[in-house]
N, C-alpha and C positions, 0 to 999 in steps of 0.2 A: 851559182858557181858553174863554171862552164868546162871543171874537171883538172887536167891535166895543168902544172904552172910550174912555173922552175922552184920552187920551190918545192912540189913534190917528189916524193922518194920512192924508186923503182922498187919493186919486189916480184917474186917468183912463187907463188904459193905450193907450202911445201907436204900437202896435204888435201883430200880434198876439204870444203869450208864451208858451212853453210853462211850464208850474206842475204842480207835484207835488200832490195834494190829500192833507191830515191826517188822520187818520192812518193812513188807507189806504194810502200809499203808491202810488196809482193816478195815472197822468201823462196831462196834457190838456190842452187848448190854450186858453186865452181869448183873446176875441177883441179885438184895437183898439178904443178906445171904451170896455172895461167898467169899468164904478166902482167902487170899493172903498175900502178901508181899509187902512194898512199897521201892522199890529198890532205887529210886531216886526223891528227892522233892525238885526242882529248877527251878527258874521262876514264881513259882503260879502254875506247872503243876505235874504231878508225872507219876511214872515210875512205873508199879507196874509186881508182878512176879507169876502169876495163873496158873497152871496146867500145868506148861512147858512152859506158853509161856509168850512175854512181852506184856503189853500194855499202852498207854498213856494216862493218864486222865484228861482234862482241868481243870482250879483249879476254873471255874465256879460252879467245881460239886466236889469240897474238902468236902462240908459236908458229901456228901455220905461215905468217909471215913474216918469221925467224926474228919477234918479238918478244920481249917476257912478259906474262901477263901479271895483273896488277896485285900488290900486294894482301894477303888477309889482313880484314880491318881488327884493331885489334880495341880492346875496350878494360877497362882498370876493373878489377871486379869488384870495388866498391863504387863503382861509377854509380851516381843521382840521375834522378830524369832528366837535371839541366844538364849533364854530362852527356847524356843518351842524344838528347834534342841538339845539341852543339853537335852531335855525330851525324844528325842527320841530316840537319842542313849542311851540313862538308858533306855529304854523300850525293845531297840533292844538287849541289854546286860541280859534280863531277857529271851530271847529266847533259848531253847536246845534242842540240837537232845538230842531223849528221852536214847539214848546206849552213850552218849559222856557228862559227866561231866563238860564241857565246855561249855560256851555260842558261838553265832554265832559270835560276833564282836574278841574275843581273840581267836576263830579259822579261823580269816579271810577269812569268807564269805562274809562279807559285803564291796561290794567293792566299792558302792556309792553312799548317801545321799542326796535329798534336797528340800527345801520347796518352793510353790510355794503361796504365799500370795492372800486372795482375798480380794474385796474392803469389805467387809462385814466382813472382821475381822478374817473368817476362814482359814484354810491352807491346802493345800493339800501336802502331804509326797510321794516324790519319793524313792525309791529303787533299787538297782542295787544287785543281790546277787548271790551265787551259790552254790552247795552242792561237799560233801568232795567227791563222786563218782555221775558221770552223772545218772546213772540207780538207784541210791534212793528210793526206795521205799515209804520215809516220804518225800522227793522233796515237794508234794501240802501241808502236815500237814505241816512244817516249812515254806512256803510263806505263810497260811492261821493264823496260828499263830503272825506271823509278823503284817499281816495287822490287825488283830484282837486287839494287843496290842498296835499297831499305831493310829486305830483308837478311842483307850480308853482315848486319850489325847484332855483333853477340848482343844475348836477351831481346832483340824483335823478332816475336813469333810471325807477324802478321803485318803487310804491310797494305793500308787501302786506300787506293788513289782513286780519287776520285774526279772524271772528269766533266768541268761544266764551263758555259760560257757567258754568265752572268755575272759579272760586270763580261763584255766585251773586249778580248786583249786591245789596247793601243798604243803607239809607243811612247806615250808621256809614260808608260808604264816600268822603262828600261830605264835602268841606273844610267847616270854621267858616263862610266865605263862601259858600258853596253853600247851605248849613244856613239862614244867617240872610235870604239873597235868597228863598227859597223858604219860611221859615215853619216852618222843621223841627228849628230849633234850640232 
């Protein structure tokens, strides 16, 4: 992604804002006042495009760029496991590398899910996942995202992601929809 496109939307950050920069993976702080461009806003998170370079904003911190941050998930209190598990893959589905318009589960990362019940009602969320290149730079931002949105889900005490890269990502691995959003179809 080479930042900046008519498609993206100016902003004035109205605060200062901690941001992740692309794809380093390095966390920093911009200051109130800086200007930018918001390249990509999906998941609850964005993508924004400052002085050459990219970086990631948690959408804890959308107001700073006079955003609303995203909704509390909410959950039926007689919700079942498969209730819980339908929660979490829509949670997992809000996850993206901050350069790839695509979420994690239609680019087949997520290679596998599952809940582990306690007697007190709560559930702990396993994960199995991998990144589209082993050397990643965002590798920790997208497991810490995962778990962060896993554990946003009333009754997951514990959310554990695990990252591995056996099988090897490749793109026969990306839905139809992945395929054709990215040009690789």
């Amino acid at each position: 992604m080479s930042g900046f496109s008519l498609s993206s939307e100016p902003f004035t950050l109205q605060r200062d804002c901690e941001a992740v920069m692309v794809p380093v993976g390095e966390t920093v702080t911009l200051p109130a006042g800086q200007i930018g461009y918001i390249t990509q806003a999906l998941g609850g998170s964005f993508t924004v495009y400052v002085e050459g370079n990219l970086f990631r904003i948690a959408g804890q911190d959308a107001e700073a760029l006079g955003k609303e941050p995203p909704a509390p998930i909410e959950l039926a209190e007689d919700a079942s496991d498969e209730d819980v598990e339908k929660l979490v893959w829509s949670q997992l589905r809000t996850c993206f590398d901050p350069e790839i318009p695509v979420n994690i589960v239609e680019l087949g990362l997520v290679y596998d899910v599952s809940l582990d019940p306690d007697e007190d009602g709560s559930r702990k969320v396993y994960v199995k996942m991998t990144l589209t290149a082993p050397g990643c730079g965002m590798g920790d931002i997208l497991v810490d995202d995962v778990r962060t949105k896993l554990e946003l889900i009333p009754t997951v005490s514990e959310a554990d992601v695990d990252m591995v890269f056996d099988p090897p990502w490749n793109q026969s691995m990306m839905s139809d929809a992945a395929k054709l959003e990215t040009g690789m179809l």
